[in-house]
C-alpha positions as CSV (number, residue, x, y, z in Angstrom):
1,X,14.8,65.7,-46.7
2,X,17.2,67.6,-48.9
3,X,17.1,66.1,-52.9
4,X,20.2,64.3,-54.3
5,X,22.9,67.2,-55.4
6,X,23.3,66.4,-59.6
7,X,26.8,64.9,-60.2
8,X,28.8,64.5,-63.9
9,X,26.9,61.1,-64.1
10,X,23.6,62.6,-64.4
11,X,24.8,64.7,-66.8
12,X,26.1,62.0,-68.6
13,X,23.4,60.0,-68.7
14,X,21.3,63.0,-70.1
15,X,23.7,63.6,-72.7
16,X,24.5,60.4,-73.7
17,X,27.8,60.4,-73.2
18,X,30.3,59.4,-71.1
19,X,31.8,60.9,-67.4
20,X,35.3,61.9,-69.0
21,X,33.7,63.5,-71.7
22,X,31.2,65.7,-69.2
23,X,34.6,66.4,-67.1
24,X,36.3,67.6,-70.3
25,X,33.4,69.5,-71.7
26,X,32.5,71.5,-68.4
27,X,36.4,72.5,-68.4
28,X,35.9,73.9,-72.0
29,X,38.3,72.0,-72.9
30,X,38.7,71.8,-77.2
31,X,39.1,68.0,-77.4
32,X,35.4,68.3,-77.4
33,X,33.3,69.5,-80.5
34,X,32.0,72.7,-80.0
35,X,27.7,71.4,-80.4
36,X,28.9,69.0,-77.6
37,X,30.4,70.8,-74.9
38,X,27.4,73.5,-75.3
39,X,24.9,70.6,-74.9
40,X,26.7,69.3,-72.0
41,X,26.9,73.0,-70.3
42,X,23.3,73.3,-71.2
43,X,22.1,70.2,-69.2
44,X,24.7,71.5,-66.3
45,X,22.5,74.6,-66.2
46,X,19.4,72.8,-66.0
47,X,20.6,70.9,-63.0
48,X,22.0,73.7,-61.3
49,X,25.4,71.5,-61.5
50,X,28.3,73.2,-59.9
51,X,32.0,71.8,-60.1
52,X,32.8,70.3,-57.1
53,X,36.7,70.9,-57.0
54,X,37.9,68.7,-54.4
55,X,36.4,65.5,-55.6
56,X,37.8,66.3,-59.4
57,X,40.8,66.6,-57.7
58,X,40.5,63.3,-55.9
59,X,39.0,61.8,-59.5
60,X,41.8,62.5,-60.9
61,X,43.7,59.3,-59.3
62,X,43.7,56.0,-58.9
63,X,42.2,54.4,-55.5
64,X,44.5,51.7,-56.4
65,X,41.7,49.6,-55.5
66,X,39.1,47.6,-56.7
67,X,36.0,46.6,-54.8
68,X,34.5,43.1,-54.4
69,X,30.2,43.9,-54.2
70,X,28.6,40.7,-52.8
71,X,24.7,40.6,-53.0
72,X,23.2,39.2,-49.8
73,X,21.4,35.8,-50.5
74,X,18.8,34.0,-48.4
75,X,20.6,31.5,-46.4
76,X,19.8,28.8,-43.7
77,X,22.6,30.4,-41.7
78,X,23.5,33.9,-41.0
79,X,26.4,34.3,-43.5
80,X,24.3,35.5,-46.1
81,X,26.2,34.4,-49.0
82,X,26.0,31.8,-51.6
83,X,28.4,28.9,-50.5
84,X,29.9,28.5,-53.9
85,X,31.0,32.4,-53.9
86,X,33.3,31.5,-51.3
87,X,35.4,29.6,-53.7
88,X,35.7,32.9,-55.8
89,X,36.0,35.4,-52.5
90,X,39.0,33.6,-51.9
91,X,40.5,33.1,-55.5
92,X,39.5,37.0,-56.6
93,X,41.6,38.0,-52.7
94,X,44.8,36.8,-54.2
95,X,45.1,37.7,-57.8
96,X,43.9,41.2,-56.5
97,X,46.9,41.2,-54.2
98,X,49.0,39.6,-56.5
99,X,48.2,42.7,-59.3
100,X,49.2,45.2,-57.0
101,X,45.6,46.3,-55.5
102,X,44.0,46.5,-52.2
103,X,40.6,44.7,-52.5
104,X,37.3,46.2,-50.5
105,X,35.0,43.9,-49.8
106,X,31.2,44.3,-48.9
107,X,27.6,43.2,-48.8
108,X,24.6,44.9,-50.2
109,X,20.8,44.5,-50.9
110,X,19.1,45.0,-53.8
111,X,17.2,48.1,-52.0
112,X,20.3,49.8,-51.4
113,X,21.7,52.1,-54.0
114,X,24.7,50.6,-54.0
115,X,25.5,51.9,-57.4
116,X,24.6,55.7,-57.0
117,X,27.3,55.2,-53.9
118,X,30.0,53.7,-56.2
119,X,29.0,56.9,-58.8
120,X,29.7,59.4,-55.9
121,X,32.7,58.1,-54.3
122,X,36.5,57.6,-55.0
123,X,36.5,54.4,-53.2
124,X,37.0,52.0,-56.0
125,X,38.5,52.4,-59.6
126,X,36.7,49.0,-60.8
127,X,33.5,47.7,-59.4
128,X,33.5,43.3,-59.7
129,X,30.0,42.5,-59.0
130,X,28.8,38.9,-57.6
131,X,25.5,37.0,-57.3
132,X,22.3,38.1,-59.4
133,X,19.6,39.3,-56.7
134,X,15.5,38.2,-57.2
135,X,14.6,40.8,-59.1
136,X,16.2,41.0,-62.2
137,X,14.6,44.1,-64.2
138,X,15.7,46.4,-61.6
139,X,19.5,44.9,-61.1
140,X,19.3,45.4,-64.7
141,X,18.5,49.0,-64.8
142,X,21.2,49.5,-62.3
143,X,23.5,47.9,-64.7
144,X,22.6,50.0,-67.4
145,X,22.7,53.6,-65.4
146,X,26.4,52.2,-64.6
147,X,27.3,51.4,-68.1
148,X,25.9,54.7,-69.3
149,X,28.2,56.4,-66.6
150,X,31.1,55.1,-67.8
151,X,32.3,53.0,-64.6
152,X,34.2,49.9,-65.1
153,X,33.0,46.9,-63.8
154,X,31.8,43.6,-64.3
155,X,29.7,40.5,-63.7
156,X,30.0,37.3,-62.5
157,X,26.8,35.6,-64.1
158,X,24.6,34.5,-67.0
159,X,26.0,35.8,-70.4
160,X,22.1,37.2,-71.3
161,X,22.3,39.1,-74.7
162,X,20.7,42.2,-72.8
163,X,22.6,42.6,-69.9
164,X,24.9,45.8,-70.4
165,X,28.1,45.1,-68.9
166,X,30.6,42.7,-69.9
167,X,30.0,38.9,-67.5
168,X,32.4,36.2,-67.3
169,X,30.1,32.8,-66.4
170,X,29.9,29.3,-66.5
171,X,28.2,27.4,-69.2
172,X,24.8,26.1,-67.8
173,X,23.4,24.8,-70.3
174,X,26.7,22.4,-71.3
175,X,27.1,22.0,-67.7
176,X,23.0,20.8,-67.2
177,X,23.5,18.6,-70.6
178,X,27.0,16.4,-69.2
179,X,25.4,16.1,-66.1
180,X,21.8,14.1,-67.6
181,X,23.7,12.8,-70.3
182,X,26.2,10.8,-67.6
183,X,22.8,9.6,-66.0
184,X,21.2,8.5,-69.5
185,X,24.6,6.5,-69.9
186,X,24.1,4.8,-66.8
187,X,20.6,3.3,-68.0
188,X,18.5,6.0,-66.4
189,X,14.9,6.9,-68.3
190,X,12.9,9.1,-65.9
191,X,14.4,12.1,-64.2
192,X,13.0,15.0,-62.0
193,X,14.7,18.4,-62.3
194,X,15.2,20.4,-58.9
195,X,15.5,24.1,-59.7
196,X,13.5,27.2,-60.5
197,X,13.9,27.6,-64.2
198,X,11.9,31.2,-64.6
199,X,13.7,34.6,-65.8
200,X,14.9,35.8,-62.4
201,X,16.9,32.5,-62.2
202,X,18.8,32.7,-65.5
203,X,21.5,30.2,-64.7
204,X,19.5,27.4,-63.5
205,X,17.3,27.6,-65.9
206,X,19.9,28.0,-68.3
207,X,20.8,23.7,-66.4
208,X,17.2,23.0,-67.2
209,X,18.0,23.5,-70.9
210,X,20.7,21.5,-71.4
211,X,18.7,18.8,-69.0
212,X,16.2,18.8,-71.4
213,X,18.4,18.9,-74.5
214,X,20.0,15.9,-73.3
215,X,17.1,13.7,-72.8
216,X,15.6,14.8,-76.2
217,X,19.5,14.1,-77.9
218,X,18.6,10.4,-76.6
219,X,15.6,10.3,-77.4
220,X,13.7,9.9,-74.1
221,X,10.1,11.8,-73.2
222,X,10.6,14.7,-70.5
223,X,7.9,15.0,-68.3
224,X,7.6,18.5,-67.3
225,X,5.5,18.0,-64.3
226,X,8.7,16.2,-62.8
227,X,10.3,19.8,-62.3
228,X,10.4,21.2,-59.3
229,X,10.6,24.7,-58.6
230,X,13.6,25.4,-55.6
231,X,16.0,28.3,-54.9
232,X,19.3,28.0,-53.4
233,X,17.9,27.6,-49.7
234,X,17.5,24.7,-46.8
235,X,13.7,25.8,-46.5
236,X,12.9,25.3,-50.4
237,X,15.1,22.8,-51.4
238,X,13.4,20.5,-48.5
239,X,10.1,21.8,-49.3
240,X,11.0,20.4,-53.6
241,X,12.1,17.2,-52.0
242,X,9.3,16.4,-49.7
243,X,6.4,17.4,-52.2
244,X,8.8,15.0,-55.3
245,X,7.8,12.3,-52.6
246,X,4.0,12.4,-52.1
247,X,3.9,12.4,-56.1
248,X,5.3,9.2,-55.7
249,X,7.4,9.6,-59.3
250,X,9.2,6.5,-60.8
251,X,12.1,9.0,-61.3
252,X,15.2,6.9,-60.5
253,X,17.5,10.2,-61.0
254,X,17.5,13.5,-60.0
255,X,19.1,16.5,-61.0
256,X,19.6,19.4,-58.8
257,X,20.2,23.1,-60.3
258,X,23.0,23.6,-57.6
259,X,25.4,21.4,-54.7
260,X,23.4,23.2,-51.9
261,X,19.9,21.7,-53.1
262,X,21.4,18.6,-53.9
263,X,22.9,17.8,-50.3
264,X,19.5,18.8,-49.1
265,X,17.6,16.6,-51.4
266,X,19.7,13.5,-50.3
267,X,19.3,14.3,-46.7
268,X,15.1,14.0,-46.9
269,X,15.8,11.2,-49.7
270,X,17.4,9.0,-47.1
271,X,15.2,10.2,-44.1
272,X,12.4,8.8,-46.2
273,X,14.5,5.2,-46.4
274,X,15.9,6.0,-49.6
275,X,19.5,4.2,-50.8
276,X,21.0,6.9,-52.6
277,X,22.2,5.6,-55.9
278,X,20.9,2.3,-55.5
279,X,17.4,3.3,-55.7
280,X,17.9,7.1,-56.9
281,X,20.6,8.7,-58.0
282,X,21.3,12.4,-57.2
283,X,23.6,15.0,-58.7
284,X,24.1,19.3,-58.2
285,X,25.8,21.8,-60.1
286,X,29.2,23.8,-59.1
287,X,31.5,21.4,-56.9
288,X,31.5,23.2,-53.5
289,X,33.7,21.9,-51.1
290,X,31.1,20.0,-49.5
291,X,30.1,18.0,-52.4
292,X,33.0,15.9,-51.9
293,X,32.4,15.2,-48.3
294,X,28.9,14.2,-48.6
295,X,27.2,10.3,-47.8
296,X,27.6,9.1,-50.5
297,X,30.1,11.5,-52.3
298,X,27.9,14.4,-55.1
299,X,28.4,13.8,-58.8
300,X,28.3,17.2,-59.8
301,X,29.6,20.0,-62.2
302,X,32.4,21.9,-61.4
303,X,32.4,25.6,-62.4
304,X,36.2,26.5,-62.9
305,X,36.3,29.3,-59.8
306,X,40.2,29.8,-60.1
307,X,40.1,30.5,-64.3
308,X,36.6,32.4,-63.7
309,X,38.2,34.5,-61.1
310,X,41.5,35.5,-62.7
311,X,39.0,36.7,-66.1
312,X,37.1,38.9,-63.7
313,X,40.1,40.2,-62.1
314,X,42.2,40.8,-65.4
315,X,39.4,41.6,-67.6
316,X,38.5,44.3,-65.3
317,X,42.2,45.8,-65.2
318,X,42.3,45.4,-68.9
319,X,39.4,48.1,-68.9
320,X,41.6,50.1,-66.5
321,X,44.3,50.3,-68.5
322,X,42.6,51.0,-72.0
323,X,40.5,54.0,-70.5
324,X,44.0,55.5,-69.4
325,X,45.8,54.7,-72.7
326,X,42.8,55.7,-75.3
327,X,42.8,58.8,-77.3
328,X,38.8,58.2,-77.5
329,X,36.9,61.0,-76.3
330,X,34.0,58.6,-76.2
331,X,34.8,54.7,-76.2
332,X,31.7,52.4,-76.7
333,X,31.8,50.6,-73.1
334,X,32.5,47.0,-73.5
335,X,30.0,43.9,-73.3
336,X,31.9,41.0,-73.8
337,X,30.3,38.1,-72.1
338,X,33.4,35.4,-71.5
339,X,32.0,31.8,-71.0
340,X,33.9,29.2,-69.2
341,X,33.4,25.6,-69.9
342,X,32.3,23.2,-67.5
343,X,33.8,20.1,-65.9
344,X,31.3,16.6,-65.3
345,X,32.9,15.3,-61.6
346,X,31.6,11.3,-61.6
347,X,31.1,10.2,-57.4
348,X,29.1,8.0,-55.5
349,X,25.9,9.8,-55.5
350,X,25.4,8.5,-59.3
351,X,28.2,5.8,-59.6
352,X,27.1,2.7,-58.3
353,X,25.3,-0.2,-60.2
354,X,21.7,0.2,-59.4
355,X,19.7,-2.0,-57.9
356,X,16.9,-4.6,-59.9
């Protein structure tokens, strides 16, 4: 198998710079020092890097199109995408249309390089990346090697100090605290929390911390064996449910990291004989379109998809625009992380009186 051909990226990487500053500097071109472009020719050398004319031609304009990468997520059916991304899919389709740019769409895995294709290609001019994948240290890295190259893009996820690239996100951790405090108002004293809460879940355990703020704010003991660990799946959020049950808790409330656990909980909940709120209320996190259809209706959080979508649409043009407009030779990349607050949504899977 033939190795990789070195592109400007590696080179930028290696330098420490950015792509437009490699371009200009292996052009000779004097709006780069003089130590600079002989370091960047130096490197070029070493990589036996040779100009590839066609693509600098084709580099050299806009795609007029941005691309949409989903990550593939485990899923009890064989769309293989996070239900509440559909909310933003649709939302991010229109304002992208509405600016003036074709969108492209498409899947990848974590073992795919998707971002050495996006470095190599002319497909996209702005890369708007959604869902998280399992393992974060390496979607990290990826991040990083992008932000190094100079590629616009960014996140839809947790604002994490460390992460490399600027994020637009919901507020967990307001979000999980609205969401226990609306329980501890209703007269509730022993919860469970539904939700893996390590690092390679960021944003639910980002819920777990404003679940637990809230019941220390009112002065309540948390019990940390009542959290159970569940992704966003059918499998594991039964699997949580079901093993809640043999320990036989006094919890009379339950807080879900997400909608899709939440509608599975209820489900083995009332297989089990359960009256859902009467003797356990239950509420998720984001306001999918199913959350209102449910029996009974989900109290949940609603994550604001149409204001999160046009700040992940915009912000990413804005980085468009400034690269084409800045004198900089090398502008520091951006890594804002724009946080979007929060809305409680009160139903009937929390708003009935309780039984004595």
């Amino acid at each position: 198998m033939k190795d990789r051909r070195p592109t400007s990226f590696d080179i930028a990487y290696r330098a420490g710079v950015s792509q437009s500053t490699v371009s200009r500097a292996l052009r000779d071109s004097p709006q780069v020092s003089l130590a600079t472009r002989e370091k960047i020719q130096a490197i070029a050398q070493e990589l036996n890097y040779r100009v590839d004319k066609n693509a600098t031609a084709l580099r050299s304009q806009s795609s007029n199109t941005l691309a949409l990468l989903i990550f593939e997520d485990e899923t009890g059916d064989d769309s293989h995408i996070n239900p509440f991304f559909l909310s933003l899919l649709g939302n991010i389709t229109r304002l992208v249309s509405d600016r003036g740019y074709d969108l492209l769409v498409s899947f990848q895995r974590m073992e795919q390089d998707w971002h050495l294709e996006y470095e190599l290609s002319s497909k996209a001019d702005g890369l708007i990346l959604l869902g998280y994948g399992d393992d974060y240290t390496d979607y990290h890295n990826r991040l990083e090697r992008l932000a190094n190259a100079g590629a616009h893009l960014i996140l839809w996820g947790p604002s994490l100090a460390d992460i490399p690239v600027p994020t637009v996100g919901t507020d967990n951790e307001l979000g999980g605290y609205l969401i226990t405090q609306h329980l501890i108002e209703l007269g509730h004293q022993s919860f469970t929390f539904i939700g893996n809460i390590h690092a390679d879940s960021p944003e639910f355990a980002a819920r777990y911390q404003g679940y637990s703020r809230a019941i220390a704010a009112a002065g309540l003991s948390l019990d940390e064996q009542l959290q159970c660990d569940s992704n966003n799946t059918e499998a594991s959020a039964q699997a949580a449910a079901e093993k809640l049950l043999q320990k036989n808790t006094q919890s009379t409330a339950i807080v879900c990291a997400s909608d899709y656990i939440a509608l599975v909980v209820m489900r083995v909940l009332r297989s089990a004989g359960l009256r859902i709120p009467q003797d356990v209320a239950v509420t998720g996190f984001d306001d999918m379109a199913l959350a209102a259809l449910s029996d009974p209706p989900l109290s949940t959080v609603r994550q604001d998809t149409f204001k999160s979508s046009q700040l992940l649409v915009d912000n990413l043009l804005d980085q468009l625009k400034a690269d084409l407009s800045s004198d900089d030779l090398e502008p520091v990349p951006e890594t804002d992380h724009t946080t979007v607050q929060p809305t409680l949504i009160i139903r009937g899977s929390t708003a009935a009186p309780r039984s004595a």
